[in-house]
N, C-alpha and C positions, 0 to 999 in steps of 0.2 A: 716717510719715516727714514733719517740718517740710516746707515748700515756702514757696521764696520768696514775700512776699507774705500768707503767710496761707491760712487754709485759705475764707478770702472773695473769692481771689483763684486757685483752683486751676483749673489747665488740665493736660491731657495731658503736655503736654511739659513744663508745669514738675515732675510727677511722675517725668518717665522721665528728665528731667534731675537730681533729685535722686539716684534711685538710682544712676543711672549713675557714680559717685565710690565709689560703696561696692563695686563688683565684682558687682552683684547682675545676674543676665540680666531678671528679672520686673519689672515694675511694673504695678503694681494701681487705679485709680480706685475711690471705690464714696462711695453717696450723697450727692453734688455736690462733699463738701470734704475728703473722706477719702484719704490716697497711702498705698498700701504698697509695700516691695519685696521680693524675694526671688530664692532661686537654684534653687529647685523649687518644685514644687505639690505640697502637702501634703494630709493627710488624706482622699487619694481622691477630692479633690473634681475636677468636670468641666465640660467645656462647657452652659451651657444654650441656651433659644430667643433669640434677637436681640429679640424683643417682651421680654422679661421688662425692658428698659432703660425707666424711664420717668424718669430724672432728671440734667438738663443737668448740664455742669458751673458751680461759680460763675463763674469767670472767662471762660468763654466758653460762650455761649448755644446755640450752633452745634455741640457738645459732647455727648456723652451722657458722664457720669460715672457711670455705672449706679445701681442702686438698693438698697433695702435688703436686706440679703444677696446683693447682687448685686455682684461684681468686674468691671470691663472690665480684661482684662489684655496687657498688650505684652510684648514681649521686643525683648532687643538682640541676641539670637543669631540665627546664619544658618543655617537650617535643611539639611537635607540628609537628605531621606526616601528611606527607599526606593521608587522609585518604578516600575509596572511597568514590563514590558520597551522598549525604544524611546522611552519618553519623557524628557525632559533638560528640569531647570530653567533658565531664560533670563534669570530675574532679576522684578526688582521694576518694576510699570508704573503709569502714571497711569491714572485715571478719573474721572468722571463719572455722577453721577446721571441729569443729563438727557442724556446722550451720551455712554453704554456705550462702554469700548475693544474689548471684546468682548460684540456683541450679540445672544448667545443662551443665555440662562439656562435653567438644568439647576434640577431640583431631587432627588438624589438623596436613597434612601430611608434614614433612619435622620441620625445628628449627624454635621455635617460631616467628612470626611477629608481628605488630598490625596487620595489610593486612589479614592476613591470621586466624587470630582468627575474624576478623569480619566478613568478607568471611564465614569462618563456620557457624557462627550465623546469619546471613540473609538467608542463604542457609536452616537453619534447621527454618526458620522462628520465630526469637526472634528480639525484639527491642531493644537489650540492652546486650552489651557486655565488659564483661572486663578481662582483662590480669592483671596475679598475679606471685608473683615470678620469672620471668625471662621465665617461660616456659609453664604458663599453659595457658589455656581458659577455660571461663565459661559465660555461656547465659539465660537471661530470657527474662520476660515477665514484671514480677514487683521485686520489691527489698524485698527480707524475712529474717527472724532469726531478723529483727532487725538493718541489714544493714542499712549506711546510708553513707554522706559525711565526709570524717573523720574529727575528731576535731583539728588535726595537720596539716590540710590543704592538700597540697601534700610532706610532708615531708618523708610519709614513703612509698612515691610510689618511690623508689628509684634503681630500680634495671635496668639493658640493658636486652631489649630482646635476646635472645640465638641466634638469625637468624639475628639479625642486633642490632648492638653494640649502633648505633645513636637513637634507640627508647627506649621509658622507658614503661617496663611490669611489673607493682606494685611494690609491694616490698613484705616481710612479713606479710601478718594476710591484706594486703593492696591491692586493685582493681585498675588498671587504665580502666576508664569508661566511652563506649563512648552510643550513644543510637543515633537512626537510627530515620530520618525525626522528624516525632511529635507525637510520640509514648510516651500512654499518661498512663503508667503503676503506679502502685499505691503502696507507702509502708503503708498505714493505712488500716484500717476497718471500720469507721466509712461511713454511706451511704451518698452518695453523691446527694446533692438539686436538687432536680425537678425545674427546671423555667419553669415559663409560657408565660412571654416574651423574644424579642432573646438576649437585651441587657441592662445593666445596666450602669448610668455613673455616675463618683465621680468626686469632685470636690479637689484641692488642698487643703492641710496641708502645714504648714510651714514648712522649711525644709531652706539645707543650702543658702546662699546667694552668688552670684553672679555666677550664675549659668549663660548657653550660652546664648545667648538673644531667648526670646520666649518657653524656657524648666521652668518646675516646678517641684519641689518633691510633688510627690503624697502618698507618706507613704511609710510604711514598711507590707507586705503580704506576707501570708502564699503560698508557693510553692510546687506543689507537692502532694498534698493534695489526687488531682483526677485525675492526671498527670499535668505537664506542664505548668506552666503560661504564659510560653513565650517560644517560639518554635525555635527559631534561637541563639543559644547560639555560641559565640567565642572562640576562644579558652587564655587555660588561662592565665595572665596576672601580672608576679610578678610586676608590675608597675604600677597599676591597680590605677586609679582614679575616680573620679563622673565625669571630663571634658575627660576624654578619654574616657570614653564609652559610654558618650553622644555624641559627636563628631564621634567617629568609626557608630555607630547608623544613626545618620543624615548622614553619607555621602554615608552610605547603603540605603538610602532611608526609615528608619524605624521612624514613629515617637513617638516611644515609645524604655525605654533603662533603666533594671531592674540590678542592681550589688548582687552578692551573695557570700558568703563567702571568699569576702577579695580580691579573683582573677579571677572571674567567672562574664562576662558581657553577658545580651543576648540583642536584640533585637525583636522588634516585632509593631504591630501599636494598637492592643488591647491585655488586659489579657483573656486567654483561660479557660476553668475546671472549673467555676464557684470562680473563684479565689475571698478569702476575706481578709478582714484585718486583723494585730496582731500589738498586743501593738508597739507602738514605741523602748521600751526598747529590745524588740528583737530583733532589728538590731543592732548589739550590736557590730559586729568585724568592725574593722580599715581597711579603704583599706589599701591595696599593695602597692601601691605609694605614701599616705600620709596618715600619721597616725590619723592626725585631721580629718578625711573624714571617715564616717561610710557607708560600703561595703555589707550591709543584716549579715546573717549567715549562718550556716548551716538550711536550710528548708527557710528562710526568705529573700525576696528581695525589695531592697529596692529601687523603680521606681520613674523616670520622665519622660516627657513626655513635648511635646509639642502642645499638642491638648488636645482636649476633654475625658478624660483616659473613654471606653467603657470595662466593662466587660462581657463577655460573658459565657452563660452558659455551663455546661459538655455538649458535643455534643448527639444526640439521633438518634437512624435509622430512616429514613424518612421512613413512612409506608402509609400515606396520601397524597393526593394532587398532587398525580404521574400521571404523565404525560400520556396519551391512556388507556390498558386497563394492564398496569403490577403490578404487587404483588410482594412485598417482600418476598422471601423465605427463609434468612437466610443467616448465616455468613460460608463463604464456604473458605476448605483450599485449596489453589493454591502453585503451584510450578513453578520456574523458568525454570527449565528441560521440563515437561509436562504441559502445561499449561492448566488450566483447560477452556478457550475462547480464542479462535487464537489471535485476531485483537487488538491490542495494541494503544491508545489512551494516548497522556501524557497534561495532562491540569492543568500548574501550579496554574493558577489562575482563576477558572471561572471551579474546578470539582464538579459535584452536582450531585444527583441520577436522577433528570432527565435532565439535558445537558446530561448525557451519553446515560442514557435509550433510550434518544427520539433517539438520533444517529444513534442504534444499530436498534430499529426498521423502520427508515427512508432508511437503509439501509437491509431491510429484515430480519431482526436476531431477533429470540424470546430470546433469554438470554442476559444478560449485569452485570455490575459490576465494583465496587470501589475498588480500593486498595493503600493502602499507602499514602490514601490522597489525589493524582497527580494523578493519573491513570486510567483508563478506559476501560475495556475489552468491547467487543462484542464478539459473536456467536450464536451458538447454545444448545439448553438443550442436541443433542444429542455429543456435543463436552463434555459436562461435565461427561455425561454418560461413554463415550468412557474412558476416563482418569482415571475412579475410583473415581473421587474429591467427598468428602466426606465434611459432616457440622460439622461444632466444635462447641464451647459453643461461645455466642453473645460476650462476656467478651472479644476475641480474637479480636473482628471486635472494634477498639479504636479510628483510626485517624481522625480526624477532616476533614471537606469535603475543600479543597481551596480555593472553591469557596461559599459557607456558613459554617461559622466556627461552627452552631449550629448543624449540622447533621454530622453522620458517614459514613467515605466512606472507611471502611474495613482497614486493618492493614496490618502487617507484614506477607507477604505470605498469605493472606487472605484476602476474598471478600466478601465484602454484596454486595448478590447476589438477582439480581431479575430474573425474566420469566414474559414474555406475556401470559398474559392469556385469550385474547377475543379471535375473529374472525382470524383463523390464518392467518399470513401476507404471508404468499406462500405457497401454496398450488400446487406441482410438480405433472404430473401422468406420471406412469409407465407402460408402454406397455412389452405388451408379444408376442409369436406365431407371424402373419403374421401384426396384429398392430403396430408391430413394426421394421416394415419393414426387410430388412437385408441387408449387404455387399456382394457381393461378385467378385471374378476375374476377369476381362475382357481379358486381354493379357499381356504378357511381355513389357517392354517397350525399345527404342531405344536410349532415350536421358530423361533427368532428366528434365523437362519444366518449365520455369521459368513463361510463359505466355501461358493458353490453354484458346482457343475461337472458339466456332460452329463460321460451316458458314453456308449459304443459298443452296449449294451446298451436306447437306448431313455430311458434313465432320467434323472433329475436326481441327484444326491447334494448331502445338507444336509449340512453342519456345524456344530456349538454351541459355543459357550462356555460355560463351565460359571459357575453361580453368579447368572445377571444374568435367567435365562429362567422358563420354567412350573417347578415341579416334578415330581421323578419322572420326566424326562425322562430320555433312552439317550444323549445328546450324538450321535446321527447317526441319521440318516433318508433315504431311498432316495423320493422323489417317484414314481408311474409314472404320467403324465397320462393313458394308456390307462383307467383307473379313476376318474377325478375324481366318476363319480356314487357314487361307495361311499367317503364318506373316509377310512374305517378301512383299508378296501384299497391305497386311493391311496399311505398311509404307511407304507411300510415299515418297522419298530425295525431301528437298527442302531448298533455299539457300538464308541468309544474307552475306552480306559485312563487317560489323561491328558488333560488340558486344552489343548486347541487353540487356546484365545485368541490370536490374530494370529500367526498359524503361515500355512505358504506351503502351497499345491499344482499339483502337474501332470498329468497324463496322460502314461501312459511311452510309451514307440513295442517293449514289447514284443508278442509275438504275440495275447496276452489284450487290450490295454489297462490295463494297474490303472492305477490309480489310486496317487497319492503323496502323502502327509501331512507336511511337516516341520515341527518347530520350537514353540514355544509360550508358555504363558504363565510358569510356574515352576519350580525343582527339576527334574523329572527329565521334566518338558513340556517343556522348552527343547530336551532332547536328543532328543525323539522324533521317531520316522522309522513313519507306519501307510502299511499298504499292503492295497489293496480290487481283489478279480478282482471285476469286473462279469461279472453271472451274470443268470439268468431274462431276460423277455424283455417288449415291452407285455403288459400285460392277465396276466401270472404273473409270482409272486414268485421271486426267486432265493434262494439258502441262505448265499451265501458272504457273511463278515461283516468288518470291518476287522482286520486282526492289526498287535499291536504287541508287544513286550518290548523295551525299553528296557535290560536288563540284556546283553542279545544284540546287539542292532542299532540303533546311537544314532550323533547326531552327533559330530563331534570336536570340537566347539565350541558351547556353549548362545544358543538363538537364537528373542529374541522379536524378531517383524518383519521377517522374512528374506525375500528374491525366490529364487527357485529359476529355473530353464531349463535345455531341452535342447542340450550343446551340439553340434556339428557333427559332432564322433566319438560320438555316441549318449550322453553320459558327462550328469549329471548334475549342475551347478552351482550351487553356496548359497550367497548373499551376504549380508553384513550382517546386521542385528538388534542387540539388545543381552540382554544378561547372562539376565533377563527381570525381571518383577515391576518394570518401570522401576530397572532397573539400569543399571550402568556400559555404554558401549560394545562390541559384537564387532567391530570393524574390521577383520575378516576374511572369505578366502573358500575352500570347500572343495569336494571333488569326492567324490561318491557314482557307484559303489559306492567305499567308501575309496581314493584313491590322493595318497599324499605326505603330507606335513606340513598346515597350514593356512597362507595366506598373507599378512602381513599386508599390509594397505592404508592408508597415511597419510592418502588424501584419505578413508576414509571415518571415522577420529580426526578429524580436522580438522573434519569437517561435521554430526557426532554432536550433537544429535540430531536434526535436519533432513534423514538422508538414509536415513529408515526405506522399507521396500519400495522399494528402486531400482527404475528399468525398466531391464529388460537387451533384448539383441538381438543375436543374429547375424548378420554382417554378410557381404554374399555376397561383397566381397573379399577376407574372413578376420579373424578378428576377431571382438572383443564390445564393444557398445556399453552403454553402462553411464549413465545419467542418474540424479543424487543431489542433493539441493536445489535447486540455483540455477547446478548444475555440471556437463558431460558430460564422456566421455575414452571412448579406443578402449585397448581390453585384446588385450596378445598371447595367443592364445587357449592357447598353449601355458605359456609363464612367466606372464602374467597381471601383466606389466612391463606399464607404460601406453607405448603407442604414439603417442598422440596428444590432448592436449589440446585440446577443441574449447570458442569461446567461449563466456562465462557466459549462462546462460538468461536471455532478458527477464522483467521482472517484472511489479512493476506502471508506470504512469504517474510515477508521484511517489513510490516503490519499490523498487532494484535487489534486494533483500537477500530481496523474494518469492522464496517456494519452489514447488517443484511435487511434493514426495514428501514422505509423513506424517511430522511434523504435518501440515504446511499442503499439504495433500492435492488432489493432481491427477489425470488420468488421462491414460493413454498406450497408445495404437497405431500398426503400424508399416503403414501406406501401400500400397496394391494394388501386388504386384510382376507383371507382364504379360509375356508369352512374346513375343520372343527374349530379357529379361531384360537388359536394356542400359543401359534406363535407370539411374540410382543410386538405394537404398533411400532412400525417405523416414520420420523419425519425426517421429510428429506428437504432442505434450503439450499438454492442455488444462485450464485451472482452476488452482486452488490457491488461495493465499492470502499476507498480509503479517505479517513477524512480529509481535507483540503487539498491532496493533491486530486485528487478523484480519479485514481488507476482502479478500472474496474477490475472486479476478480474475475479468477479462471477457475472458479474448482465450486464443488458441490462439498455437504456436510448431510450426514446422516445419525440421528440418532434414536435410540431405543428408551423413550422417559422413563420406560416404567421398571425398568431392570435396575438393579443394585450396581453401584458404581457405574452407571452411564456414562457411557464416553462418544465423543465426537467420530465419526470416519469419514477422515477426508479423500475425494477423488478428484482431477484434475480433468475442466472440460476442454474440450479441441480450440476453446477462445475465451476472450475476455466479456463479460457482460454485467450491465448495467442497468436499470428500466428493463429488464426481462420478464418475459411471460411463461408462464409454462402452463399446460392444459394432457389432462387425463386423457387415457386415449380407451377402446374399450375392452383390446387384447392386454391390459395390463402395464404398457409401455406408455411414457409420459415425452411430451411434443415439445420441447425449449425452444425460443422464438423470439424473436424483437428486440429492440434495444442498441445498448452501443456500447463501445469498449473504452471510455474514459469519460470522466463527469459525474452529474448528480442530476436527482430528481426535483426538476424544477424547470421555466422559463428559458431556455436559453443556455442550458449550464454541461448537455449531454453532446456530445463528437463523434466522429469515426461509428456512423451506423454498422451494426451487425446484419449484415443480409442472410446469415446462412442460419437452416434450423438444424437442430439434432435432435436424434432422438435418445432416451435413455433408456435401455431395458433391465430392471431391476432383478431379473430372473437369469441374468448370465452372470461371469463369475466378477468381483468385486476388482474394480479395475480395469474391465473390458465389455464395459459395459454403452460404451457412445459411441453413437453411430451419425458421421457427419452425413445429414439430409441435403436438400436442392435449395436453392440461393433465390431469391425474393429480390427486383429491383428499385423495392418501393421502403424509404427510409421509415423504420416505424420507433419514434422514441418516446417522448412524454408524452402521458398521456394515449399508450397504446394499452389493444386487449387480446385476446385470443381466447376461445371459448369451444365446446363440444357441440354439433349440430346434429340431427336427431338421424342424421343419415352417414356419423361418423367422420366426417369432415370436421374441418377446424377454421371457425370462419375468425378470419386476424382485420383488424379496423387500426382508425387513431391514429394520432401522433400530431401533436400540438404545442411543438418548440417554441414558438413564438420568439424565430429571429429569421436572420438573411440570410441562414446560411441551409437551411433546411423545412421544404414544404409545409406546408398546414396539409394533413391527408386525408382527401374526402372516402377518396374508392375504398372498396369492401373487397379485399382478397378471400380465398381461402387459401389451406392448407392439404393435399390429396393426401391421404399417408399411405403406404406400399401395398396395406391390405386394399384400397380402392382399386388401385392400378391394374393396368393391363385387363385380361378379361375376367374378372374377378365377379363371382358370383353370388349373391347378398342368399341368405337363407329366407325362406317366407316362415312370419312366426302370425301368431294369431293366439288373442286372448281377451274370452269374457269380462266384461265389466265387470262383473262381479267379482273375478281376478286380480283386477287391481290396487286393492285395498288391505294391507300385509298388517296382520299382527304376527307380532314375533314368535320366533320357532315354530309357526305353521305353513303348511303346504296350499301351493295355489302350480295349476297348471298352464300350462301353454300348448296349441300345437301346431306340429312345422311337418314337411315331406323331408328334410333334409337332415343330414345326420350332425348333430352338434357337438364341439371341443366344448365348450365351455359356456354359462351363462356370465355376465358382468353386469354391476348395477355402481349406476356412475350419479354422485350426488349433486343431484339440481346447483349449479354453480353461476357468480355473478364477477365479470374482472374486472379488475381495476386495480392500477398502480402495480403491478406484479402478483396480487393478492388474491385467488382465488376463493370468494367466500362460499360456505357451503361444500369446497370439494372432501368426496371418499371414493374409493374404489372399494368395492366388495365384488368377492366372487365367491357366491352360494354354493353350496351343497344340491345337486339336482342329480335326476336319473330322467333315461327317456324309455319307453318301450314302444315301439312301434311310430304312430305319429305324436303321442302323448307323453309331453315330459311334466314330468313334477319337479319345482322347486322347492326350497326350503327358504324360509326368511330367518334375515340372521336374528340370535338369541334373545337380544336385549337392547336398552336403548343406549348403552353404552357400547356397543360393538358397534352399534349402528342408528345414531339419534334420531329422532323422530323427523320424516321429511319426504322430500317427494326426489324417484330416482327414475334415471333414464336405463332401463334393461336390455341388455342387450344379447342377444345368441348369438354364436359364432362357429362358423361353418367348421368343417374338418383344417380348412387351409388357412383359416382363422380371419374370414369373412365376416363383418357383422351385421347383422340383421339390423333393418330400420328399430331406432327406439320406441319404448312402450315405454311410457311414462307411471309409473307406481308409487303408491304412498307405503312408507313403511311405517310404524309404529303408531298408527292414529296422528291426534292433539291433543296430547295430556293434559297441555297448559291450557287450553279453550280459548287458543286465540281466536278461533271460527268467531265468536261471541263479542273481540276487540277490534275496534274500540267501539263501544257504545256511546254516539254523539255523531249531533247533526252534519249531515255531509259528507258520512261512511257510510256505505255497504256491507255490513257483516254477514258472513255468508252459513252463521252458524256452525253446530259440531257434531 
């Protein structure tokens, strides 16, 4: 392209002045006296190095007019990248060689981007980033030397980024400048106003006419000042009007809309920084799209509004009026990489030092913290510790709170940071030596069990799933610890018909005990119903084997993942599952032996499939308690009409939508019920997980169903877990166990094993109540159990990941708990047969030489998936005289359903006596009698 003058006289701008008449966006310099123009870049070609320039231009010495085969190229367009989240271009700014406007250069890896120069600059924690020459990066904090919005607009930000031809990275001596959220950085000196209230409001100036209906010009203000008058800025606009950026503004929902230097529109509903006014005459440039229409200036904006114009003051750290007992400590630098407080909270609008604070301790955590405005961390001070995070100068901590524009909720990579400082909100203890019990090996094992449940018989019973274990396997085996030195003896063969893959079980309360099987994994597993008379005795095998026909004796509804319970009339209850084979939902519930239709349940459609293995419970005011994801309710025990909606289950921190039943798998027990029986039942759910990220929880939830306005109480465990177990223990105290700290319940999907147990004692005070136990080297995830053994041990099996990264596990651990340890001495109890047969509120005796704390009666229980079927703790009413104690059986069959319980006495030191196995309440329901048909055992009533 000719250029004025001659190609002996070629400068920049006389090249970009040339094209500019032709319509062309490009112009090209290249070996000192060469212009081109054009409207794209052609032939694939790209950015190269800044060194590759070694030739001035002729006309100006000061110049680089690139070199051979080398283009310097400008554009006249105004760029508009996409840029990530939070960040907004600001415009075009001056610089200096010797006096950086922003002075802290980046040099990101690979040819320049926008992307990747702001990437850097977030990353090194700056608000404020701009691209210069085609290839550099620079970042701060505030704008120095003098910097500012250039007086040519964006004329000399003219250059293609070296990494993509389509964006513009400054020009010469010129920034393209973008600046992150509402990062409130400063180019003056001057100190910025104290207010003593949060807001100021002004009233309209004349200004121009016929403006949108309901908008006013509010004047012309200084910008900038203390940062930011207006935090949502668009990007810029050669076309630029007073009715378009009123217009872009209202249809954002803002009702406030400031123009600045000609092509720069922001939005906003108030001005921020203490923002004041300047003369009229400094709004002085033209907009972009009409020249009669005054645009603000450089620093100057010139706002309407269609409300009440509120301004607000520089924002300040909230140090008062804080919520419990926390203190501000200071503006702390964080990192994206390491973060200096796990739990991420994002609260566009409503972030405030205590919306957060109160969070973080509501959910156990003495540390908390603001950032970026939006944002919310929780943890711990020893999270902060752990990381190295270090305190900067307050200067750093800038953004405005979202939810109070008056206070600061930390900056760019950095936190005002607070700590609790009262009464610590968890208080963990840590056991040692024989306090803390220990693991150790029981025997090899046969088969991987999906399902382990004592029986009355002495024994353990295994269950398998078919397809994932050894082969040649019987899918059922009969444990008798009496034999452990004979392993072949030890394992009983004993046989299903069908596939038990996540199928439920009970212990009936008829006169034998059997044993119940339901539900499964596919076709004609889903419907099945086995039922096992425990037979033989320690140290002898029994003969009697599972019996199932499915063609005879099946559910009314196909059910993988079902919770089963006794209910109060002896009757038998199935809830939920789905179809099997991850099928469609069963959002129903039925009653064995057959009675009625099936029922349907909307909340369990609705929360499908997060609300596999419900925990249910009976409730001693009447009633069934029923917990399913993230959601409880009381069931009329008769229609199975919900009675009472009780509120949503806490989640996680940063979370509500955590579950606590499979997937995102938890475990649940219901709470020592103690004679006169007055107090109200407590359930207690521990563990789970979030949905798709799968961070397991740390905290336990406890609640009271049957009390008027029932509410959740959250405690915070010593770890995170997921696939967790928990088992009753006979002093009252409950054994957490197994599992892992990120993932879900399924194949493959669970990480980072949990090796260590705790114990929880619900009889200390609320919040100091865990006690970290002894550490287990054996990973136990999907597909683990843990169970009460009749000698008070806790025997832990399973774990059936099914990946590479963690064992299939055969071996059968137990659990010693502190009461075994050391030289610990078991009571001798002894009782009549004719003792063990309990109707309610009558007396049966025992007797012992030894002097007894306490009797315990622990409900015949069967795990699986975290899911304790069958657990209760009760502790009777008894007296002893001499060697003779008398018990009391509890009231009713609501305090205590019909069923069979492991009793237990407990020494003065709180030793427990080997179990005695008792039937409480009869078989109301006459299942002794079910099922009648070929192929059962009925053992009568």
């Amino acid at each position: 392209m000719a250029t004025i003058g001659g190609a002996g006289a070629l400068t920049v701008a006389l090249c970009t002045s040339a094209c500019a008449p032709g319509g062309y966006i490009y112009a090209g310099v290249e070996y000192a006296q060469e212009c081109y123009c054009g409207k794209a870049i052609r032939n694939n070609e790209a950015g190269t190095n800044i060194e590759d320039r070694n030739m001035v231009c002729n006309g100006n010495a000061t110049e680089y007019c690139d070199g051979p085969n080398r283009l310097n190229v400008y554009s006249a367009r105004q760029a508009a990248p996409q840029t990530p989240d939070n960040w907004s271009p600001i415009g075009c700014y001056t610089d200096n060689v010797g006096a950086r406007t922003l002075t802290n250069r980046q040099f990101p890896a690979g040819d320049m981007t926008t992307e990747l120069c702001l990437a850097a600059c977030k990353s090194a924690g700056y608000v404020y980033a701009g691209t210069e020459y085609g290839g550099e990066c620079y970042c701060g904090n505030s704008f120095a030397n003098g910097g500012g919005p250039a007086p040519d607009g964006n004329a000399g930000c003219n250059m293609a980024c070296n990494g993509n031809s389509q964006e513009i990275c400054g020009g010469p001596d010129r920034l393209t400048v973008y600046q992150y959220a509402s990062g409130s950085a400063t180019t003056v000196s001057i100190a910025a106003p104290t207010a003593t209230i949060a807001t100021s409001t002004t009233s309209a100036v004349s200004g121009p006419s016929g403006l949108p209906s309901g908008w006013s010009y509010q004047g012309c203000w200084v910008d900038n000042a203390f940062g930011r008058i207006m935090a949502n800025g668009q990007n810029d606009n050669n076309q630029l009007t007073i009715e378009s950026c009123i217009s872009t503004c209202s249809d954002l929902g803002y009702s406030v809309a400031g123009l600045q230097y000609s092509v720069q529109c922001f939005c906003d509903n108030f001005l921020r920084n203490a923002a004041t006014k300047a003369p009229e005459s400094d709004c002085n440039m033209a907009c972009s799209g009409n020249s009669g229409e005054k645009c603000g200036a450089g620093g100057r904006m010139s706002v309407y509004s269609n409300a009440t114009l509120q301004v607000f003051p520089v924002p300040a750290v909230q140090k008062t009026n804080l919520t419990g007992s926390w203190t501000y400590a200071g503006c702390l630098r964080d990192d994206a990489q390491t973060r200096a407080l796990p739990y991420q909270i994002i609260l566009k609008n409503n972030n405030t030092a205590n919306n957060c604070i109160s969070q973080c301790s509501a959910f156990g955590y003495n540390a908390g913290g603001m950032e970026y405005g939006i944002e919310c961390y929780c943890g711990d001070t020893s999270d902060v510790a752990n990381v190295g995070a270090t305190f900067v100068s307050e200067s750093e901590c800038q953004f405005a709170c979202s939810g109070n524009i008056t206070t600061i909720c930390g900056g760019g990579r950095r936190l005002s940071y607070y700590t609790w400082t009262g009464t610590p909100l968890t208080q963990w203890n840590y056991a040692s030596g024989n306090a803390a019990g220990a693991y150790q090996f029981l025997i090899g094992g046969v088969i991987i069990p999906l399902v382990t449940q004592p029986a009355r018989n002495g024994k353990v019973t295994f269950l398998e799933k078919y397809g994932t274990g050894a082969p040649n396997t019987t899918g059922a085996y009969e444990l008798d610890v009496a034999q452990l030195d004979n392993f072949t003896a030890a394992w009983r063969p004993m046989h299903v018909k069908t596939d038990i893959f996540c199928s439920s079980s009970l212990t009936l309360p008829d006169k034998v005990g059997r044993q119940i099987n339901v539900g499964g994994w596919a076709l004609d597993s889903t419907y099945g119903i086995r039922l096992y008379w425990p037979d033989g005795s320690p140290g002898v095998w029994g003969k009697n084997d599972w019996q199932e026909d499915v063609s005879t004796v099946k559910l009314q509804a196909g059910r993988w993942y079902p919770t089963s319970m006794i209910m109060a009339n002896g009757s038998i209850l199935v809830v939920g599952g789905e179809e099997g084979s991850n099928g469609a939902p069963t959002p129903s519930l039925e009653i064995l032996p057959p009675a009625g239709p099936l029922v349907f349940c909307d909340w369990l459609l609705r929360t499908d499939p997060n609300n596999l293995y419900p925990f249910l419970a009976v409730l001693p005011s009447g009633g069934v308690f029923v917990a399913y994801y993230n959601e409880a309710r009381i069931l009329d025990e008769v229609t199975f009409e919900t009675t009472k909606v009780l509120p949503n289950i806490p989640g996680a921190v940063n979370n509500f939508l955590a579950g606590r039943t499979y997937p995102m798998e938890g475990t649940a027990v219901l709470l020592p019920q103690s004679a006169p029986y007055t107090e109200p039942l407590q359930i207690f759910i521990c563990g789970g997980s979030t949905p798709y990220q799968g961070i397991a929880l740390d905290n336990c939830v406890t609640i009271s169903p049957e009390v008027s306005d029932a509410q959740w109480t959250l405690e915070r465990m010593p770890s995170k877990r997921v696939l967790v177990c928990m088992t009753a223990l006979p002093d009252g105290t409950y054994l957490i166990l197994n599992g892992g700290q990120q993932g879900f319940g399924g194949f493959g999907l669970c990480t980072e094993p949990n090796h260590n147990a705790v114990l929880y004692d619900p009889s200390k005070p609320l919040n100091n109540r865990f006690t970290v136990m002894a550490n287990t080297t054996v990973d136990r995830l999907y597909h683990s159990e843990a169970v009460l053994m009749d000698d008070g041990r806790v025997l832990v099996s399973g774990s059936d990941p099914e990946d590479d990264r963690f064992l299939q596990e055969y071996r059968v651990e137990v659990f010693v708990p502190p009461y075994l340890m050391g030289n610990s001495t078991r009571p001798t109890v002894n009782m009549a047969e004719s003792q063990k047969d309990w109707a309610y509120g009558q007396e049966y005796t025992f007797t012992t030489p030894d002097s007894i704390s306490k009797v315990s009666l622990l409900g015949a229980t069967a795990s699986t998936h975290g899911n304790s079927m069958g657990q209760r703790t009760i502790f009777p009413a008894f007296t002893c005289n001499g060697m003779t104690c008398v018990v009391e059986a509890p009231p009713n069959a609501h305090v205590c359903p019909p069923g069979w319980f492991q009793m237990f006495a407990l020494s003065q030191a709180g030793t427990p006596s080997m179990a005695i196995w008792v039937r409480i309440g009869g078989d109301p329901a006459g299942l002794g009698n079910w099922p009648s048909a070929p192929g059962f055992d009925a053992p009568g009533v």
